[in-house]
C-alpha positions in Angstrom: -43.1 41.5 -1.3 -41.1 38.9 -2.8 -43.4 36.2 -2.0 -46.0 37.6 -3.3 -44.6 38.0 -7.0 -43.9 34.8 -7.0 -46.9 33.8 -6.0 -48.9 35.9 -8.7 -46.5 34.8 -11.6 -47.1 31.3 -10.7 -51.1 31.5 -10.6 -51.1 34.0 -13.9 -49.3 31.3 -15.7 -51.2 28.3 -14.1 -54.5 30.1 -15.8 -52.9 30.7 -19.4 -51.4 27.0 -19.2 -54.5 25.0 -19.4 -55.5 26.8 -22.3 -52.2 26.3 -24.1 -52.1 22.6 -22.9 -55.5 21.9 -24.3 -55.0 23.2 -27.6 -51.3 21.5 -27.7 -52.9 18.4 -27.4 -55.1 18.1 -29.7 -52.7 19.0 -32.2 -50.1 16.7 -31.0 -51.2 13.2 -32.6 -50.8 10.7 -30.5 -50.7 12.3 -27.2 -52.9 11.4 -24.2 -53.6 12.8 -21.0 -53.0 10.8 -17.8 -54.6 11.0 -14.1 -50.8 12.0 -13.1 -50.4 15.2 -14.9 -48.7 13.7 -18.0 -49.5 15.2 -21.3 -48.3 12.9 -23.3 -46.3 10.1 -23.4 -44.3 7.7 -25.5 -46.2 4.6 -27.2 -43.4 2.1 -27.4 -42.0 3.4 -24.2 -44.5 4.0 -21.8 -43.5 5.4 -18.4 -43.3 3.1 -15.4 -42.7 3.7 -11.9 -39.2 3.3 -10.4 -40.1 0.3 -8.2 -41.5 -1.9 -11.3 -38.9 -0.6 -13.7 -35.8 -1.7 -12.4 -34.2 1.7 -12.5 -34.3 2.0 -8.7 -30.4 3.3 -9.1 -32.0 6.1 -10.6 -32.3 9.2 -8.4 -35.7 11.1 -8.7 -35.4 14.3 -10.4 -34.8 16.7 -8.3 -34.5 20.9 -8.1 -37.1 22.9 -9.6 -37.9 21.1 -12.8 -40.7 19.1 -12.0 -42.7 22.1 -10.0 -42.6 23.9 -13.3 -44.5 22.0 -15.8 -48.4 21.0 -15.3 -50.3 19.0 -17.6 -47.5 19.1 -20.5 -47.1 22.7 -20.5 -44.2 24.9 -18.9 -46.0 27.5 -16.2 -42.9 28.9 -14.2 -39.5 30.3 -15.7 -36.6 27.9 -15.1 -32.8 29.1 -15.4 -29.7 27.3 -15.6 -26.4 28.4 -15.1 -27.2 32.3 -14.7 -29.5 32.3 -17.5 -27.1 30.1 -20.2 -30.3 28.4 -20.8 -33.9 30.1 -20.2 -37.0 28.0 -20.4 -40.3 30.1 -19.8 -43.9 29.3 -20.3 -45.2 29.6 -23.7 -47.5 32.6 -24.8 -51.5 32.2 -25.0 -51.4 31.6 -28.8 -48.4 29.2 -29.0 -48.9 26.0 -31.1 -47.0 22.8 -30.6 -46.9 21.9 -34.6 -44.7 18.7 -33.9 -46.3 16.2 -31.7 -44.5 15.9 -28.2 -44.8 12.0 -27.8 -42.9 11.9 -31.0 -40.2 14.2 -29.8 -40.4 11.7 -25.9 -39.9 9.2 -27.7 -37.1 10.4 -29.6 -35.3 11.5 -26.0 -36.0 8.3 -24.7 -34.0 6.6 -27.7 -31.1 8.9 -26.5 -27.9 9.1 -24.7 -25.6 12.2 -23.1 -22.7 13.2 -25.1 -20.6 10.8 -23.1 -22.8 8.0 -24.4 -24.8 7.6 -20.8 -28.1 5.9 -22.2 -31.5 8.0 -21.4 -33.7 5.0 -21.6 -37.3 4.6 -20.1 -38.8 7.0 -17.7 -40.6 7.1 -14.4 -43.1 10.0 -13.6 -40.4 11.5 -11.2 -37.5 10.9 -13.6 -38.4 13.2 -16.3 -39.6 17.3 -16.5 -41.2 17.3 -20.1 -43.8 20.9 -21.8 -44.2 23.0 -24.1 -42.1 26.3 -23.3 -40.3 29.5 -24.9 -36.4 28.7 -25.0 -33.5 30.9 -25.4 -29.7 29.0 -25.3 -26.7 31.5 -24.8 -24.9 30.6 -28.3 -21.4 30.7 -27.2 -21.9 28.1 -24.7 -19.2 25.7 -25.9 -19.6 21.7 -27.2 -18.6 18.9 -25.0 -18.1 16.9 -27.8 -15.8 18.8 -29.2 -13.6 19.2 -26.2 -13.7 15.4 -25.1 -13.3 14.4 -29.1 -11.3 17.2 -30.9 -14.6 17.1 -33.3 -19.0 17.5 -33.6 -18.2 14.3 -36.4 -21.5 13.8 -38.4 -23.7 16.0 -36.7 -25.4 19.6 -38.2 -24.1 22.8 -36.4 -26.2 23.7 -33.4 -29.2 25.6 -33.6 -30.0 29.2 -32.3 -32.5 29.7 -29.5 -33.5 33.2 -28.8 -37.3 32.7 -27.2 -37.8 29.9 -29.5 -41.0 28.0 -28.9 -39.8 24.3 -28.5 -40.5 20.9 -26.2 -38.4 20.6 -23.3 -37.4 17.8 -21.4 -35.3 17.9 -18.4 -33.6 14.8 -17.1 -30.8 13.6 -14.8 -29.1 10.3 -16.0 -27.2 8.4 -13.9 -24.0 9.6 -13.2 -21.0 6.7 -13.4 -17.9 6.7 -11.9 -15.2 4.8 -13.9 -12.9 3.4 -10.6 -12.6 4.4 -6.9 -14.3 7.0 -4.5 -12.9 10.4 -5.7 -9.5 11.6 -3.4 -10.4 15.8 -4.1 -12.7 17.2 -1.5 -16.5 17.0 -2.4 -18.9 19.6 -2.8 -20.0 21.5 0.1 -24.3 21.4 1.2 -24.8 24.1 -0.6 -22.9 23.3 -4.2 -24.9 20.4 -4.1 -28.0 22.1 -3.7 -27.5 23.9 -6.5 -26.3 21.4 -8.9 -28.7 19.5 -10.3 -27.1 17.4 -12.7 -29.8 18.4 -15.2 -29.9 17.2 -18.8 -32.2 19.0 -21.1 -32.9 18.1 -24.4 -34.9 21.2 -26.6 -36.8 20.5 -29.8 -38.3 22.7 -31.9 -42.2 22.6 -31.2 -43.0 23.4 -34.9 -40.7 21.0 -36.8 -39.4 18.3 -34.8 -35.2 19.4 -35.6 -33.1 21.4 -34.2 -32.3 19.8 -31.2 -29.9 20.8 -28.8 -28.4 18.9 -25.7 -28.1 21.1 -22.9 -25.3 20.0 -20.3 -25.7 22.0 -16.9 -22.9 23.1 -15.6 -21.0 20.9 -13.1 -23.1 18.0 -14.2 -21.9 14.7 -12.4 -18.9 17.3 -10.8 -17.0 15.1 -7.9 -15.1 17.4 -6.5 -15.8 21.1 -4.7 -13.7 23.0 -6.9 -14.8 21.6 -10.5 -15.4 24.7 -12.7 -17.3 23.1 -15.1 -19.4 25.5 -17.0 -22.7 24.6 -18.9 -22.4 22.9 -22.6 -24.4 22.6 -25.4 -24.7 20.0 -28.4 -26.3 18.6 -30.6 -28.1 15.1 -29.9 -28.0 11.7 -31.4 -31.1 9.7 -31.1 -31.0 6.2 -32.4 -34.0 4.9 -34.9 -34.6 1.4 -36.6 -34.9 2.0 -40.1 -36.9 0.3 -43.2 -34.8 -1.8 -45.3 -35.0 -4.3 -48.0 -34.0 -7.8 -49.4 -30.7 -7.3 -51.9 -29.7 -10.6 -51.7 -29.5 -13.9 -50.0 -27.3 -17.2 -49.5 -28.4 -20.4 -50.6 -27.5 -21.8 -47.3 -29.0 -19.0 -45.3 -25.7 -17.7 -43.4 -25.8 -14.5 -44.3 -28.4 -11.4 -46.4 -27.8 -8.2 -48.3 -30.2 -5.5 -46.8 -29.8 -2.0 -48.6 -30.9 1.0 -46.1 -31.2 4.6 -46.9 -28.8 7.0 -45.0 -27.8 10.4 -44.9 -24.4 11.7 -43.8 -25.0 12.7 -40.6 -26.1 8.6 -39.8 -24.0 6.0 -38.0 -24.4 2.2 -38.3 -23.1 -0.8 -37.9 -22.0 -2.8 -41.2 -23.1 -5.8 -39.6 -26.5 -6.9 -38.4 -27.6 -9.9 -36.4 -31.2 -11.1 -36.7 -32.9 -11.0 -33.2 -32.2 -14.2 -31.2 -34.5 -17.5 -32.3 -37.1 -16.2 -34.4 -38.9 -17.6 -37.4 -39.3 -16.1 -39.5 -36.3 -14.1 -38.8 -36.8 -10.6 -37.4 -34.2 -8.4 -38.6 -33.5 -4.7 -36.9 -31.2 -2.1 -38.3 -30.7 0.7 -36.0 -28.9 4.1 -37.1 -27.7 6.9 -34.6 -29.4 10.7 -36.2 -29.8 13.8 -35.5 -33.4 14.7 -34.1 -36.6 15.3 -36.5 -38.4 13.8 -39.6 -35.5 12.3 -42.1 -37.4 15.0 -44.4 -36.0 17.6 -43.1 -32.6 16.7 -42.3 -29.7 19.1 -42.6 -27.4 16.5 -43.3 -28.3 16.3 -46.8 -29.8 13.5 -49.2 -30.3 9.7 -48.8 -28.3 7.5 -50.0 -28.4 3.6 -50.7 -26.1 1.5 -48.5 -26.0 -2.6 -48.5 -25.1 -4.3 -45.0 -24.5 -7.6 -43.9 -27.4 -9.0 -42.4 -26.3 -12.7 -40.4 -27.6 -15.1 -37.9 -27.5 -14.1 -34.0 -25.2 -17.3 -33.8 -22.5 -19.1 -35.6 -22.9 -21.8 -37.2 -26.7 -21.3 -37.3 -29.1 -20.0 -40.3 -31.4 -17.3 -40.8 -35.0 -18.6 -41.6 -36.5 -18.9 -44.6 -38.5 -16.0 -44.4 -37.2 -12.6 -42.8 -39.3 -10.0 -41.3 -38.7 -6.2 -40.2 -38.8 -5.7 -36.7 -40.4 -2.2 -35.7 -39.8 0.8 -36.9 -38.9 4.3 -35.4 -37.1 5.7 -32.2 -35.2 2.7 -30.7 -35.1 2.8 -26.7 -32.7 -0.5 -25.9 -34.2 -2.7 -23.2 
């Protein structure tokens, strides 16, 4: 009897997906459908198998994830963590407002709360759809027990079968020194650890985002009792800036850039490595979403330093803007 259910819940949803799908895509600019399955993708990052990528140290996802999304679209229920996060398909009349490449890309151009980059994807690397979330709010912030503090970043949002994109990943999980000396998990812990990542974003808007940690993620030892986190993620961007100022001799520029309080940066910048004219990227670390609708507040004007990649070199005489928008290193 069991069996069955599943089995009916799982072909009910499959129907009511490809209708959502469809109508998700065409309002999601931007997004294209591939022979694999994807919905959508991310332009400057496009996905890449394993072999070709270099990211063969990555595992494949594995767990349920991947079984539950077809076409861009969410069809089974997924739980973490005895339902601290619960991602279901998406209702019949759901609209994906905010364009899900935009909101890939933006994950790509992430890292984990410990700074673990996200990076470019492979097809079996990354769970991404269209769903219904609801986040237990009192899950606690990782950040805030590693680093005393969420500095420059907006509280975290509320999910209660919120309609959002979901992507579920599983970075690389580093060891800083030797094998661990505490016994490991047993078969069956590791079976139900994942080491899942899941970044949420609301499907309407493009903010809100929350970084769900499962629990136990990258656990080394049996009798870690590690419970699911939740916080809000960083995603870093290269911005528009302009021409303050500029040497005679060409050693150095003032750029101006417009930030908001929430924004990181680096008061230096070094112009990409021999190029003429000189390509200049400035890359901020912000929450999720359109700059328009930032709960961090209004812009403000900033000047940097803007210098040669080497010393004793100059900058060309003409500099340039390297590209724009969600900025996935390497």
């Amino acid at each position: 009897m069991r069996l069955v259910r599943a089995r009916w819940v799982r072909v009910r949803w499959g129907r009511a997906a490809l209708a959502v799908a469809g109508v998700s895509l065409v309002l999601a600019s931007g997004c294209t459908t591939h022979s694999s399955g994807r919905a959508f993708e991310c332009p400057s990052a496009p996905y890449h198998s394993r072999v070709t990528s270099g990211d063969l140290e990555t595992d494949p996802l594995r767990g349920p994830a991947l079984g539950d999304v077809s076409n861009g679209v969410f069809v089974h229920r997924l739980t973490l963590d005895d339902g601290a996060l619960t991602v279901r398909p998406p209702r019949a009349h759901d609209r994906g407002g905010y364009p899900g490449g935009d909101a890939l890309c933006e994950v790509m151009a992430s890292a984990t709360v410990n700074n673990f980059g996200i990076g470019r994807q492979s097809p079996d690397t990354i769970a991404a759809g269209l769903a219904r979330v609801t986040v237990d709010p009192s899950s606690p912030s990782m950040l805030e027990q590693m680093y005393g503090g969420p500095a420059k970043r907006p509280p975290a949002a509320r999910y209660q079968d919120r309609l959002a994109w979901v992507f579920v990943v599983s970075p690389q999980i580093r060891s800083n020194g030797g094998p661990p000396t505490c016994p490991p998990p047993s078969k069956q812990q590791r079976a139900t650890r994942h080491n899942y990542v899941v970044f949420v974003v609301d499907a309407r808007s493009g903010g809100d985002a929350l970084l769900y940690t499962e629990g136990h993620y990258g656990a080394m030892c049996a009798d870690d009792r590690s419970g699911p986190h939740v916080d809000v993620p960083l995603t870093s961007v290269s911005v528009p800036w302009r021409l303050v100022s500029e040497r005679a001799d060409r050693t150095q520029a003032r750029i101006a850039i417009d930030v908001t309080s929430c924004e990181s940066y680096a008061p230096v910048i070094l112009a990409d490595h021999d190029t003429d004219p000189a390509r200049i990227r400035v890359v901020v670390s912000r929450p999720f979403g359109p700059p328009s609708g930032s709960p961090c507040g209004p812009t403000k004007a900033l000047v940097l330093t803007a210098r040669p990649y080497a010393l004793h070199t100059t900058l060309s005489a003409t500099l340039a803007h390297d590209p724009v928008g969600p900025y996935v290193d390497g």
